[in-house]
N, C-alpha and C positions, 0 to 999 in steps of 0.2 A: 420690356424686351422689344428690339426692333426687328423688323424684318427683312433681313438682304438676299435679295433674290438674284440669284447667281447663274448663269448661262453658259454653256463651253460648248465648242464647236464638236462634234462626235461622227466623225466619219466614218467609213468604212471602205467606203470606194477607192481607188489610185486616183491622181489628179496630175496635169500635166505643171510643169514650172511656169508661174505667168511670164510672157515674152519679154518684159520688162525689165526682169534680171537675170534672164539669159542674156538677154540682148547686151547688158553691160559687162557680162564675163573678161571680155576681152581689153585690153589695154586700149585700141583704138577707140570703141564703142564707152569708154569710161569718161563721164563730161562731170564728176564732181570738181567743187575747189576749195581744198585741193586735194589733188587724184589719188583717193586711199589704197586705190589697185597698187601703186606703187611700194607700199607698205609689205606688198604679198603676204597680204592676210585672207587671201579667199583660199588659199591652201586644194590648190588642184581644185576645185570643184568650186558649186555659191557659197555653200554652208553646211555644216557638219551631219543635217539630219536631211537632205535630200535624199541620198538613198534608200536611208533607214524610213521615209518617211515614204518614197515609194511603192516600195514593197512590204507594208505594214498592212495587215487585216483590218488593226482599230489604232487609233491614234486620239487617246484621252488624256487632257494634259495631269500631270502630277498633284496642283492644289487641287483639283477637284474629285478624284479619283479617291482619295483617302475617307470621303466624307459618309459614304455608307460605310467603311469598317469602324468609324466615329461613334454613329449611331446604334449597332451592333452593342458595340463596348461602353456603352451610355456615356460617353465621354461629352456627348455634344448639350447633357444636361448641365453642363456647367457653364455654357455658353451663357454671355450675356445678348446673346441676341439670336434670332431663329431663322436657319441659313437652309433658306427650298434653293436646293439645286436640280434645274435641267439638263439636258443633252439635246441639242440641234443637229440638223443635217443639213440644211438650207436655210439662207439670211433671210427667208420671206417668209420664216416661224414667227408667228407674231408671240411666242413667249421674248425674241426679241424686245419688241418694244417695251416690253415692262418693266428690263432687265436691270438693278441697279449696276452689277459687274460681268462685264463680258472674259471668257477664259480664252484662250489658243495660245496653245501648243507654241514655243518658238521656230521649229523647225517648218510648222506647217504655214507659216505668214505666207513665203513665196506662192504657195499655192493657191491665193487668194484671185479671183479675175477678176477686174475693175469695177466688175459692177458688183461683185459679191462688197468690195469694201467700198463702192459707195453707201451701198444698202445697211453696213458697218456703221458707218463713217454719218450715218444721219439719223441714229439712236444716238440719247441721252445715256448710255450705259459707259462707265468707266471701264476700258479695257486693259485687259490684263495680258502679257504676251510673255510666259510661263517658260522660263529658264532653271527653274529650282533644282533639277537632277544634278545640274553641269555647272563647273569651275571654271572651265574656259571658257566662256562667252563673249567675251568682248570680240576678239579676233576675228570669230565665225560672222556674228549676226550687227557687228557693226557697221558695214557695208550697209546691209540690207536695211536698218534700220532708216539711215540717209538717203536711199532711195527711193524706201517707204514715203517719207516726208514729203521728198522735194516734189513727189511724183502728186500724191496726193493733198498736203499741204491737212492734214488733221487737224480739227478746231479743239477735241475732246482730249482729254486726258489719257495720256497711252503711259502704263507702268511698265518694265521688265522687272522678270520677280527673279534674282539670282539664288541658288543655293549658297549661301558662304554667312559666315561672322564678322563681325568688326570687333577689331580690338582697341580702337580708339575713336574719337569723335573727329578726324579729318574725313573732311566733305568735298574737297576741292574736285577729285574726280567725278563725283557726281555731279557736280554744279556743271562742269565741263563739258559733261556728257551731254546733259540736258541742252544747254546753247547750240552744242553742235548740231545734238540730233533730233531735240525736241521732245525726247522720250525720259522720262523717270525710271530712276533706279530706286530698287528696294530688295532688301536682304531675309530671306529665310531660310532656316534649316530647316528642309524637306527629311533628311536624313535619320533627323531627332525623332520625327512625330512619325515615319515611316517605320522606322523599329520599335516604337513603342505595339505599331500594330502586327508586325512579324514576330515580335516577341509574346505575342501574345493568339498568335493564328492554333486554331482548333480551339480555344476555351471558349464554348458557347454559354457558361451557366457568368453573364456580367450582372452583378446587380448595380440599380441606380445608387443606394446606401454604401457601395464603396467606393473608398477615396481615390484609390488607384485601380488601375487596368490590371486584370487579372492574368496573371503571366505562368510562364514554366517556371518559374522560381519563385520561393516563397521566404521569407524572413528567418525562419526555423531553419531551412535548409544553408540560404545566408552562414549565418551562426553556425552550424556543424561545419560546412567547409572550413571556416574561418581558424575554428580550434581543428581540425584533422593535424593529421602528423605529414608532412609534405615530402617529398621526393625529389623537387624542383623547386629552383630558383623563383624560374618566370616561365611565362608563356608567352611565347612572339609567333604568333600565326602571321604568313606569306604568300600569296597568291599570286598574283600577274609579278613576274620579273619588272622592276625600276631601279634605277642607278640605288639610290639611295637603299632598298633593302638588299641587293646585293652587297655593296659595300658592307651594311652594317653586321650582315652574317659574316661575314669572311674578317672583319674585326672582331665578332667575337671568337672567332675561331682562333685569329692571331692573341687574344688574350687568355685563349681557353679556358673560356667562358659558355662557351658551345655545347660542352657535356652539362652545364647547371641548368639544362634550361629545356621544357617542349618547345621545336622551333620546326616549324612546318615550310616549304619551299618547294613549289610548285615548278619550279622548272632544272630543265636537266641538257646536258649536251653530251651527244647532239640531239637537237629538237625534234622531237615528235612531228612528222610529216603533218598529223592531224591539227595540231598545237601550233596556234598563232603568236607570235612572240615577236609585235615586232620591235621591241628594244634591245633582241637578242638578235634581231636579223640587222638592226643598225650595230650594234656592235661592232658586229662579227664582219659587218662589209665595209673594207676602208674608204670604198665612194661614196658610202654615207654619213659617214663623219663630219659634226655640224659644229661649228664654233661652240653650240650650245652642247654639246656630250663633252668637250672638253671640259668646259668652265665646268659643267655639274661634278664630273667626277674628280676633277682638281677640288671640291670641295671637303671630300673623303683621303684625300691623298693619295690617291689612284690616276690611273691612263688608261686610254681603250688595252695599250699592250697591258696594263698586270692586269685588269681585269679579264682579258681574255684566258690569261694564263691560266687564275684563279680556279675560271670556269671549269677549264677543261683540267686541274689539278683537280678538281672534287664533283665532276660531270653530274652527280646524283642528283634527285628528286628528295626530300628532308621527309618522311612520313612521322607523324608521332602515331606512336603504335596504340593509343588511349584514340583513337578516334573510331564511332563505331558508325561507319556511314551506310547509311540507306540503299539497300541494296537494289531498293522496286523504283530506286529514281534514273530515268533514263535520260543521257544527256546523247544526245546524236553525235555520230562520229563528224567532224566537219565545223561544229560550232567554236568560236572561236575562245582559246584558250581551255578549251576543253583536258581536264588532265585525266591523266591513267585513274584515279581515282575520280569518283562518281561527282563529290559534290564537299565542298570545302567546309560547309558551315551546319551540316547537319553530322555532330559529336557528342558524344560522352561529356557530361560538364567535369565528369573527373580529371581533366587537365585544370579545370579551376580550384577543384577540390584541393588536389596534388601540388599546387604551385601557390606561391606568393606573392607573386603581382604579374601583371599582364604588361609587358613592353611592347606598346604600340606602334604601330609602325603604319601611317597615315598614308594618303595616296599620294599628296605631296610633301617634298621636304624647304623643295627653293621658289620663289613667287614667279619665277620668269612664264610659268605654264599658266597661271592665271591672273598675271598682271603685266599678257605680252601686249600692251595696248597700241595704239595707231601714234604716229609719231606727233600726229596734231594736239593727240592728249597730253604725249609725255612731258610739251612745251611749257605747260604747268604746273605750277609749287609741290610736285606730289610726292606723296611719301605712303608706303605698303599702308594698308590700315585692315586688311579682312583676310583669313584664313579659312580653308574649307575641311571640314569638319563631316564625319562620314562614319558610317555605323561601324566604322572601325574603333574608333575609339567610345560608341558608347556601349558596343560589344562589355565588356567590364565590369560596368555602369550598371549594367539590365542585372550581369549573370555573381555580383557582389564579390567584385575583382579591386584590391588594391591598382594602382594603373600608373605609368608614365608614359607620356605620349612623345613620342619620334615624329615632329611631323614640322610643319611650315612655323614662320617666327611669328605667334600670338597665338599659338594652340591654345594652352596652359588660358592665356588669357580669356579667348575665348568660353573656355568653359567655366571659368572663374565668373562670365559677365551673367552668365547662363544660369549660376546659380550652384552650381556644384561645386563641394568641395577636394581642394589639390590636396597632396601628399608630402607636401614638399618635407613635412617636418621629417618625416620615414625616410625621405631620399635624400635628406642633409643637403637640401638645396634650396632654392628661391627662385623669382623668376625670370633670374638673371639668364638663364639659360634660354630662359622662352622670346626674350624680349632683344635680342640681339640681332641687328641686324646684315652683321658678318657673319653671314652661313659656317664658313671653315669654322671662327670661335665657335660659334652655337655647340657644334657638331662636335667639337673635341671638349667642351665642358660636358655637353650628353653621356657621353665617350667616361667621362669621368666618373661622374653619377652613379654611372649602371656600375665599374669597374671597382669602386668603393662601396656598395650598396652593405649595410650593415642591417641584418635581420633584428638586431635587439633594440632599432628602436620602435620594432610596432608594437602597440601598447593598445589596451579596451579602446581608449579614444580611436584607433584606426576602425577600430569594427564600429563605431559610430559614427563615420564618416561614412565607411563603405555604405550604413542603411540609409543615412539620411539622403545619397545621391540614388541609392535606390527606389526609394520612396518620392522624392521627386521627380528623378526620369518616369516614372511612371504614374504620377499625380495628373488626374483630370485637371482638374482646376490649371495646373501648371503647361498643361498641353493648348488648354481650349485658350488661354491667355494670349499666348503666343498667335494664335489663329486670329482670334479676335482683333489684336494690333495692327496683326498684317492689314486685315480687310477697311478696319478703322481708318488707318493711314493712310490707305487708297482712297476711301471716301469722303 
């Protein structure tokens, strides 16, 4: 067993933005080549977590943060190696110098002063600059990344760690990346290993003798849902308004298929004054209307006009009345996206129980949101290759759900590479659905799927699917593997 000692920056304080990429905000003040400001990928501001990272009490990046609930859950006995992790607050901790892996936050780089990252920059520690929550990253911190370099000119290995999947072995953007910017890419699902640990918050009795993480659902329970007598179709749980789940409710509604189904939908018009929406505020205002809300909703067969119409033909909020939410959890008026109800995801599993399979509906459907890259990338051989993957879909997974996923083209794949098993036999389909790279087809063979769905052909073999992915999502060994690669890989 080896020993990787792990370091992450742990603030608490505010910090101002280093002058250095303030100073290039500007078009004038922009001296790359060539000039990615023109790209207008700084999107109003440097990068997406300046605010959030201003006004933040603690700011702990995501791989590191998970590793006491690991240890908790004895997960981290399956490691093949023994991962001491620290917390710094200043580069003149000498836990630095020992550090094989340094962590920071992507958001918080800008905040670095010159001498904090020389002080960086003359450790032996391969650093990590931790993207794993976010999809979109290119757009936000690739600016910054080039600035980073050119400013400083880093001898060591600097990784970005992305949340996202690959569904094929094209590398071309990452090669590209690298020459540009000098910085490595690398791919983990934060989302996978984060819900194995939410799905399993409050069971303190883990022992090291079992194979999986001990959850709110149990094998036995599995099983009974599985034979219940159902009431529903499916379950499509809905939360922030996006083209794609609006569309896809207002299709099932146009095939009425609406009454078959628990389908939850958080927004309603006109918007709650409290309730941030702003894809409902693009909508809704025709100065906002971006080449990009066209093409998306032309992929649905929709326009801003029928989807407004839509809206304001069935203004309602969707409650499924099987949710039994927590009444002692307080979400403050003001927070964004805040809905009339308390809290989306603390329910009754009896919507699993009741239902037949769970129709996903992912946070994205089309890659333009995280594969809006710089035009200097797109000059090369490239082709989509990764999709983002998010406790939406292994929501199902944990809670011993049949599932088809509605989301970007290599979902299916993705979870296929992962190890889990699809449905396709249940859903008389393949992955021709998944692997498409015309949104509109994708979207109307999906379309198809759900509207043909035939209950007789799930058979025992499904309930053997459902366990085996459940016993895997929640498999140490299959967690800490995963961990292990990442950290491997970097070193």
């Amino acid at each position: 067993m080896s020993d990787i000692k792990i370091v992450y920056l742990h603030r608490t304080n505010t910090t101002e933005v280093n002058e250095w990429y303030t100073f290039h905000q500007t078009v004038d003040n922009w001296g790359s080549d060539p000039a990615i400001i023109e790209e207008k990928i700084f999107c109003e501001d440097l990068c997406s977590g300046i605010n959030y990272c201003q006004s933040a009490d603690l700011v702990v990046p995501h791989l590191v943060h998970i590793f006491d609930s690991l240890y908790v859950r004895k997960v981290l006995n399956y490691s093949k190696n023994k991962y001491i992790v620290k917390g710094i607050e200043d580069f003149d901790d000498p836990l630095l110098d020992t550090a094989d892996v340094f962590v920071i936050h992507a958001d918080v780089l800008v905040f670095l002063t010159d001498e904090e990252v020389d002080q960086l920059l003359s450790t032996k520690a391969k650093i990590i600059i931790d993207a794993s929550f976010e999809a979109f990253t290119f757009q936000y911190y690739y600016p910054i990344f080039k600035l980073f370099t050119d400013r400083y000119q880093p001898q060591q290995q600097i990784t970005m760690v992305i949340g996202a999947d690959k569904f094929n072995n094209n590398d071309n953007l990452e090669h590209a990346f690298k020459d540009y910017t000098g910085i490595d890419i690398k791919y983990f699902n934060y989302f996978r290993v984060n819900e194995v640990l939410v799905g399993s918050e409050g069971i303190n009795e883990q022992s090291p003798d079992d194979t999986i993480v001990n959850n709110h659902m149990t094998e036995d329970k599995i099983i009974e849902h599985f034979n219940s007598t159902k009431t529903k179709k499916y379950l499509c749980l809905n939360n922030r308004p996006r083209f794609h789940r609006m569309a896809l409710i207002e299709k099932l509604r146009e095939l009425d298929l609406l009454d078959d189904g628990f389908v939850s939908r958080r927004w309603q018009w006109p918007a709650k004054k409290h309730i941030v929406q702003p894809i409902l505020r693009e909508l809704l205002d025709e100065n906002e209307h971006s080449p990009r809300l066209h093409q998306e909703l032309a992929i649905y067969g929709e326009t801003a006009e029928s989807m407004i119409a839509k809206l304001k033909a069935y203004p309602d909020q969707m409650i499924i009345d099987e949710f039994e939410e927590d009444p002692n959890i307080y979400v403050p008026v003001g927070k964004d996206n805040t809905p009339d109800l308390v809290n989306d995801r603390v329910f009754s599993t009896e919507v699993y129980k009741k239902s037949i399979f769970s129709l996903v509906v992912e946070t994205y459907y089309e890659h333009s949101f995280i594969d809006n890259y710089p035009q200097v990338l797109m000059e090369i051989d490239y082709e989509p290759s990764r999709a983002f993957l998010t406790e939406k879909v292994f929501k199902p997974i944990q809670y011993g759900h049949m599932f088809i996923p509605f989301g970007m083209k290599g979902t299916a794949r993705c979870l296929d590479r992962l190890g889990f098993k699809n449905f396709h036999e249940e859903f008389n389909c393949n992955f021709d659905y998944d692997r498409r790279a015309n949104d509109k087809e994708r979207y109307e063979i999906f379309i198809n799927i759900i509207k043909n769905f035939d209950g007789s052909r799930i058979t025992d073999k499904t309930l053997e699917k459902i366990l085996y992915n459940y016993r895997l999502f929640y498999s140490k060994q299959n967690i800490m593997e995963s961990i292990d690669k990442l950290y491997t890989d970097i070193l």
